[in-house]
C-alpha positions in Angstrom: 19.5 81.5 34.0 21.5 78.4 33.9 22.3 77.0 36.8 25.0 73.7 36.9 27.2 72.3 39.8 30.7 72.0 39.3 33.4 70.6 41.5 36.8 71.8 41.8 39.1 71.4 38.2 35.7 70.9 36.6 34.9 73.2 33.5 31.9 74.8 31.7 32.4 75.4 28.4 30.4 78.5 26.2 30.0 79.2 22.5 33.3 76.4 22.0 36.0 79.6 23.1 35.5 80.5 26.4 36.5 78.2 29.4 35.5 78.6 32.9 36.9 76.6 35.4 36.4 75.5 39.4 39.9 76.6 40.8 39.5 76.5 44.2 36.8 76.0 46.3 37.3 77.8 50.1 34.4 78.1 52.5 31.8 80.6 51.3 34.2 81.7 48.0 34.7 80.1 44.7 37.4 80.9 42.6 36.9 80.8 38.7 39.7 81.0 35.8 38.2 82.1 32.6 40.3 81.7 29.5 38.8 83.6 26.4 39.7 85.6 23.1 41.4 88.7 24.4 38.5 90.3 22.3 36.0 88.9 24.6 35.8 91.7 27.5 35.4 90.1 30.9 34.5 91.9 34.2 33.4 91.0 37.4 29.9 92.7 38.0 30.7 95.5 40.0 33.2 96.5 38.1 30.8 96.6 34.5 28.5 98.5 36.6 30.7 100.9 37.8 31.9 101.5 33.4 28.9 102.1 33.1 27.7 104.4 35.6 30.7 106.4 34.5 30.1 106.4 30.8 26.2 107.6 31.9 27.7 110.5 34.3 30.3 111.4 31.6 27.8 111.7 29.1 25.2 114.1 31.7 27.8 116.3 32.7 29.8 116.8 29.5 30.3 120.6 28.6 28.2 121.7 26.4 30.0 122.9 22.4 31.2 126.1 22.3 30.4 127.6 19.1 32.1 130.5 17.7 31.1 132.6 14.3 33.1 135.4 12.6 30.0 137.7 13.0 29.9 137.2 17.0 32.2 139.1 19.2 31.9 136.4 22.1 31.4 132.8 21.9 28.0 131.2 23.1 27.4 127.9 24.2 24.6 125.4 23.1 23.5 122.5 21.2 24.7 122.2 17.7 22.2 122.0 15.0 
């Protein structure tokens, strides 16, 4: 990990597109502005491990296929394949 010191207004500057500057500086809080390409996805931590959590417990509990052929009266339910 990088670490660097910045003072308020001061920038760091990655890969020549994305910006992040000192905004404000209050107590034990910092407050960043990031400018990037709008294809660049930008989350706060929590947040990107929330997306994921739910992407892994929408994957688990997803339904299984339902697979129906014109020789079976009823539909049964499995893997495909």
């Amino acid at each position: 990990m990088l670490v660097l010191s910045r003072k308020k207004n001061e920038s760091i500057v990655i890969d020549n597109h994305i910006v992040i500057t000192v905004v404000e500086i209050r107590g034990d809080k910092v407050r960043l502005g990031i400018t990037a390409p709008k294809e660049v996805p930008v989350y706060r931590q929590e947040i990107l491990n929330a997306i994921q959590a739910s992407k892994v417990s929408e994957a688990t509990t997803s339904p299984l296929p339902v697979i129906v052929t014109p020789s079976s009266e009823a539909p049964t339910t499995g893997p495909v394949g």
